[in-house]
matplotlib code that plots the C-alpha trace (Angstrom):
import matplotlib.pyplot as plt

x = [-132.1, -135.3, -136.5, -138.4, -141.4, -144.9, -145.6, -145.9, -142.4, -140.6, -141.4, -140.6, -137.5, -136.4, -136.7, -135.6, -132.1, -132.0, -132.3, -129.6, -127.3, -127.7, -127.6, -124.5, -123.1, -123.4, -121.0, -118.4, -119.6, -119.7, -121.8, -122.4, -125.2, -124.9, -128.3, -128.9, -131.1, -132.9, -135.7, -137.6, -136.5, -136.4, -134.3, -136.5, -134.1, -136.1, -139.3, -142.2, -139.8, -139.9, -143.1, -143.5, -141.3, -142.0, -139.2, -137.2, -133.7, -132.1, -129.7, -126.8, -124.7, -121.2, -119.9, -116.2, -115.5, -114.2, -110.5, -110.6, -106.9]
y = [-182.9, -183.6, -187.6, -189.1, -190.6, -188.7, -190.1, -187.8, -189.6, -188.0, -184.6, -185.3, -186.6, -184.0, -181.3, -183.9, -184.3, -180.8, -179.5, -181.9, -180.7, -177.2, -178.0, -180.1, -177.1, -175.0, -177.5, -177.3, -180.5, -180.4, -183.7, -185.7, -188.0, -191.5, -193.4, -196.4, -198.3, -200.2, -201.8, -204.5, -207.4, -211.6, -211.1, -209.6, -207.7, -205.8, -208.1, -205.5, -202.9, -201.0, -200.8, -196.9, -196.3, -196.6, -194.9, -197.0, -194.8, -194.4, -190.5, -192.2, -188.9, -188.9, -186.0, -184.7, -182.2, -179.1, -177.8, -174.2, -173.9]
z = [-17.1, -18.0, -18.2, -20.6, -18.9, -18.3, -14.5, -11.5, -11.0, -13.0, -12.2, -8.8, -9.3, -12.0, -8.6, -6.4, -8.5, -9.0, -5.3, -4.3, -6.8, -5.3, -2.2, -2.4, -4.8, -1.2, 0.4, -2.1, -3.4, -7.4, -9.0, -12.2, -12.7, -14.1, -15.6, -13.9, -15.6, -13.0, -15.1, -13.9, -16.4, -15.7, -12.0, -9.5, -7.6, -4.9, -4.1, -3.5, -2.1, -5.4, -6.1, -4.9, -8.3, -11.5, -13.2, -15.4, -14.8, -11.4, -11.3, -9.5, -7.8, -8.2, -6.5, -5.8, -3.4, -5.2, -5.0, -3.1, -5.1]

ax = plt.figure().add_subplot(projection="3d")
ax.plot(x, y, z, "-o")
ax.set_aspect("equal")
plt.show()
């Protein structure tokens, strides 16, 4: 679960996936995570918005509500 990248952001969003997995888990809701990779490269796609973020992968939920058959 871990990501490779030694920033104060990571850690926080290691928890930050992790509690929402959980929490969604409580709500019958079971999820997968996709790698985004939303790397700043030639386009800029977000002006200064993204500025507050430095990691280089985005945890994209997919979730699916789970069968109670």
């Amino acid at each position: 679960m871990a990501l490779t990248a030694a920033s104060p952001d990571a850690s926080f969003y290691d928890v930050y996936t992790h509690l929402a997995e959980v929490h969604l888990a409580g709500i019958g809701i079971d999820i997968e995570w996709e790698d985004v990779d939303v790397s700043m490269q030639e386009v800029v796609r977000w002006d200064n918005n993204r500025e507050y973020f430095s990691m280089r992968l985005y945890r994209l939920p997919v979730g699916k509500v789970r069968s109670t058959m």
